[in-house]
Structures are given as structure tokens and as C-alpha cells.
C-alpha positions, 0 to 999 in steps of 0.5 A: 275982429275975425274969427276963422270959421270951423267946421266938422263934416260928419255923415254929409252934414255941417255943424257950425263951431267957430264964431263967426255969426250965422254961416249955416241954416237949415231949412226943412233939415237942409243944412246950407252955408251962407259963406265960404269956411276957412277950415273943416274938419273930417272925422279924427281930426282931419284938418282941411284949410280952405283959402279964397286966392286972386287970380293971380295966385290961382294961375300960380297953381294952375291957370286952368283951374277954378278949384285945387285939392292939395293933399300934402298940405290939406289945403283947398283952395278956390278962385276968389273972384267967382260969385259965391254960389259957384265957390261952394259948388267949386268947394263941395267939389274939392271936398269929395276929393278931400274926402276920398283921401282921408278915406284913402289915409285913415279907413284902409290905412293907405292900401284899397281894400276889397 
């Protein structure tokens, strides 16, 4: 049986809610990810799918890239084929740009302010 994994990202942590087995350790008060999640969620509710594509779907996208942000639907999406080191780094990657948005959406109401 699958379980989709959630997680919650508040002040650069990751906080395991789903039931997926163990998908985050902390060592030392360093939280990592073992495996890649399918959906995290940002402060209010800011839900982001995550979807691990073939090449083939990739090159749909964009042949040019390993990892997309896609803000009108909150979706990243990552190559499946690389090693998993490089899908986090690749997801770490497209959450900055997630983040910027919801920051661009929520805390200024869609106008930078100064």
C-alpha cells in the first residue's frame, strides 16, 4: 500500500506528517530527507505537489532541464532518473523558487514591497 508523504516547511525545517516510514533523521539537530516527498506545504497552507518524471516527460517540459517550478499549478517536478543525492539537491533547488512565490503571493500580497 502507498502512502504519499506530506511535509510541512517552517523556518528551513521539515516535519514528517504523512505515513510513509522513517523519510527524515536528524542528526546532530540536522534534519535530512532519505527520499524524495510528494507534496510540502509551506506556511498557510501553500500546497506544493513534487512529481519524479521520465525523460521523456521531462523533455515534454523542457529538455534543458533536470528540475521545474511550475507556479500556476504549485507543482515541481524533478528528472527521475538521477541519483537521489542530486533529486534533493535539484528539489532544495525548486523549493527556493517555491518559496519565493508563496513569499511573493501571501506576505506582500502580490506587490514588492520596500
Amino acid at each position: 500500500r502507498h502512502h504519499k508523504s506530506l511535509f510541512y516547511m517552517t523556518k528551513l525545517r521539515y516535519l514528517h506528517a504523512g505515513d510513509c516510514g522513517s523519510l527524515l533523521a536528524s542528526v546532530h539537530g540536522v534534519v535530512t530527507m532519505s527520499r524524495i516527498p510528494s507534496q510540502v506545504v509551506l506556511p498557510f497552507g501553500y500546497r506544493i505537489s513534487v512529481r519524479q518524471l521520465s525523460d521523456s516527460e521531462m523533455d515534454r517540459r523542457d529538455p534543458n532541464a533536470d528540475g521545474i517550478w511550475d507556479d500556476s499549478t504549485k507543482t515541481i517536478y524533478v528528472r527521475k532518473r538521477l541519483p537521489v543525492t542530486r533529486r534533493r539537491y535539484i528539489l532544495a533547488h525548486e523549493l527556493g523558487h517555491a518559496w519565493l512565490d508563496w513569499q511573493h503571493r501571501h506576505l506582500d500580497n502580490g506587490k514588492a514591497k520596500t
